[in-house]
C-alpha positions as CSV (number, residue, x, y, z in Angstrom):
1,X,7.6,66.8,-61.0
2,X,5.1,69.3,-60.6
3,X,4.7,70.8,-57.3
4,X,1.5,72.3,-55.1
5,X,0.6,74.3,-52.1
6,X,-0.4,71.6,-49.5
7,X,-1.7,73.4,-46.5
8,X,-2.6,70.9,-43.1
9,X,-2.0,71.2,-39.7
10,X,1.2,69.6,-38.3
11,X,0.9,69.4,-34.8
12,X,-1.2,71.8,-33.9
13,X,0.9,74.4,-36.3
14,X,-0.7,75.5,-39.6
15,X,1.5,74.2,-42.9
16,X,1.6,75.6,-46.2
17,X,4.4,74.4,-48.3
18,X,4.9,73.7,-52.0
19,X,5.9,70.4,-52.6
20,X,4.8,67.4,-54.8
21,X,1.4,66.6,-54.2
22,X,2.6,62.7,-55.5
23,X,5.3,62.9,-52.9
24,X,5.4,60.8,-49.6
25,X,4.2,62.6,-46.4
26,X,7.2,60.7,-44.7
27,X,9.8,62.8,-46.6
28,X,7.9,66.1,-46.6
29,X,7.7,65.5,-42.1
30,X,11.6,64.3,-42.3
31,X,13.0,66.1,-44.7
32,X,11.7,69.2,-45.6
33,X,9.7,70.0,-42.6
34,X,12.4,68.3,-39.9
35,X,10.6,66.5,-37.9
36,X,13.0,63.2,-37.3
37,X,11.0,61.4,-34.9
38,X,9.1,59.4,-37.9
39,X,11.3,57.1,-39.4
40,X,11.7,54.8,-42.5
41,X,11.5,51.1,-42.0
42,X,10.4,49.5,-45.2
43,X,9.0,52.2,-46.9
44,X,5.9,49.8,-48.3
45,X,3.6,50.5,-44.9
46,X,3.9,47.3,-43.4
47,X,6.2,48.2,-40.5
48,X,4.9,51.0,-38.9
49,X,8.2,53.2,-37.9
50,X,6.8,56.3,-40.5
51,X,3.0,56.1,-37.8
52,X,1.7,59.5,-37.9
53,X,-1.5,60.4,-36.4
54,X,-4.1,61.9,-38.9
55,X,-7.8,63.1,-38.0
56,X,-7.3,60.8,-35.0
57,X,-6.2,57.7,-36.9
58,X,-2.6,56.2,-36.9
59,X,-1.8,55.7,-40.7
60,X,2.0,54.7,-42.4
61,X,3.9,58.0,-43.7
62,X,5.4,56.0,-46.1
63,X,2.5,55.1,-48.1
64,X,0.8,58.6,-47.5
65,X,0.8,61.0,-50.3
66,X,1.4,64.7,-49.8
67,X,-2.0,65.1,-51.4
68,X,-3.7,63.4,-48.9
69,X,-2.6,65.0,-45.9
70,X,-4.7,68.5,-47.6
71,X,-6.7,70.0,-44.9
72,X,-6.2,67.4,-42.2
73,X,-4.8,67.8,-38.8
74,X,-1.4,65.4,-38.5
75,X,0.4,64.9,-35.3
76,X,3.8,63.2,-35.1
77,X,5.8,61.9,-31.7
78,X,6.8,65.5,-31.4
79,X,3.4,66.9,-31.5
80,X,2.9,65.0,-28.4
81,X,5.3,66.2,-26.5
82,X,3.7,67.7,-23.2
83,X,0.5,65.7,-23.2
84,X,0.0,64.1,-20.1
85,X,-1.8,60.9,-21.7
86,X,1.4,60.7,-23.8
87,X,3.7,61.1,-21.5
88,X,2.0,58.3,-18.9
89,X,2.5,56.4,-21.9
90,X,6.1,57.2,-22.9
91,X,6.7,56.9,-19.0
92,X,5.3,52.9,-19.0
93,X,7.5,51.9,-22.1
94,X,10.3,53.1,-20.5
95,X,9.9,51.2,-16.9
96,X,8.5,48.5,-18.6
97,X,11.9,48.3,-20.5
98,X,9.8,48.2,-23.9
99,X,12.6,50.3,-25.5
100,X,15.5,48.8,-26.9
101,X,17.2,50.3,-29.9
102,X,14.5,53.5,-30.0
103,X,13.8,53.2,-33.7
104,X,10.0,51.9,-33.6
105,X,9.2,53.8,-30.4
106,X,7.7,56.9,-32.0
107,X,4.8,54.6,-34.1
108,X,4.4,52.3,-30.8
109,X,4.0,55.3,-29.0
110,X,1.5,56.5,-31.5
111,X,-0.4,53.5,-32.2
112,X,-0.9,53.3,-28.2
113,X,-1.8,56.4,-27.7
114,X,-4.7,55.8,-30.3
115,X,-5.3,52.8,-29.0
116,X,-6.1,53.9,-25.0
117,X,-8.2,57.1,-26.4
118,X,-10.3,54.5,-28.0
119,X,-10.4,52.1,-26.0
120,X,-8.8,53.1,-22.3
121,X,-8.9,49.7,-20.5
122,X,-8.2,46.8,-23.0
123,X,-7.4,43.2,-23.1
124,X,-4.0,41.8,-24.0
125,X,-5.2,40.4,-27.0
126,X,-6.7,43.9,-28.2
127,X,-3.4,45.7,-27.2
128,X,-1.9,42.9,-29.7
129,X,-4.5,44.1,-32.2
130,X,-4.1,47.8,-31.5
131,X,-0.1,47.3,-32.4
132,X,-0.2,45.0,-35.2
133,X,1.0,47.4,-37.8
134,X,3.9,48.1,-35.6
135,X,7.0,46.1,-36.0
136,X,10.1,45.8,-33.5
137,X,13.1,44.1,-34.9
138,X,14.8,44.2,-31.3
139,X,12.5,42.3,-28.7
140,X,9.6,40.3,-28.7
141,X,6.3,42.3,-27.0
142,X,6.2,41.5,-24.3
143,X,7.2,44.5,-22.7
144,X,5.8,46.0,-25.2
145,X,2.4,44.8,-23.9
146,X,2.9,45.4,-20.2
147,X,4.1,49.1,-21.3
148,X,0.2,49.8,-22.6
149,X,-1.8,47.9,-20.6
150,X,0.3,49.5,-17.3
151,X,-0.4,53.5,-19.5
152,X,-4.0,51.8,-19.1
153,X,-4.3,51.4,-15.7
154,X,-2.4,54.6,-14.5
155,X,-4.8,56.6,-16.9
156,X,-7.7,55.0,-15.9
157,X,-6.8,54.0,-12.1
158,X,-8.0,50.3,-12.8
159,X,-6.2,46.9,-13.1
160,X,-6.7,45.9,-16.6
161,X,-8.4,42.8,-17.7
162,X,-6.0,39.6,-18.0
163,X,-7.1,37.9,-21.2
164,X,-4.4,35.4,-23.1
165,X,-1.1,34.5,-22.1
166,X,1.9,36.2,-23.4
């Protein structure tokens, strides 16, 4: 295949690396650039293990082309790593025993994170909606749930709303 400089920002570092503009952005972050914390599920985008962060919007790795990640700004799990908001997050799923086996984590993570900059105090049912590209083969969500709206109310100092049953 023919390859191409592909320059974008990778949390918060600047990126130019020849590669194949056809390739997946999932093997370029894992493979060639190291950073392990995105993952392969099923490789067609409907799991979200390979969630990445791109201009501020979570998208599937897997699914992303080299090409498209030209000139953007792309944060993974490890990009976050000293962010408060992300670690009050990281913090819930933990006591909230949200994490079993570890392997979705990173694109829960992720997809929350998203989620509360958006939208900083929401429902259970929007929490739902906020994670429904995310898949977790161990658990149901439960936990999962409690883990973002509890991120919610430490960031925001407020008792979410209750809204559904779980």
């Amino acid at each position: 295949r023919m390859k191409k400089v592909i320059q974008f920002i990778l949390n918060e570092q600047a990126v130019c690396i020849e590669t194949d503009p056809a390739g997946r952005l999932l093997d370029t972050i894992r493979h060639i650039l190291g950073y392990k914390g995105t993952k392969e599920g099923c490789g067609i985008g409907e799991c979200g293990a390979c969630t990445v962060i791109m201009d501020g919007r979570t998208v599937n790795s897997c699914v992303t082309l080299n090409a498209q990640a030209e000139g953007r700004k792309v944060t993974t799990i490890e990009g976050l790593s000293g962010d408060r908001m992300a670690d009050v997050i990281k913090k819930a799923y933990v006591e909230e025993g949200a994490v079993q086996c570890g392997f979705c984590t990173p694109g829960m993570v992720l997809s929350t994170y998203v989620l509360l900059k958006e939208n900083p105090k929401p429902t259970q049912d929007e929490v739902r909606d906020g994670l429904s590209g995310n898949l977790c083969r161990c658990t149901g969500y439960t936990a999962i749930i409690r883990a973002v709206l509890r991120a919610a109310k430490e960031l925001s100092g407020k008792e979410p709303e209750k809204e559904g049953s779980d």
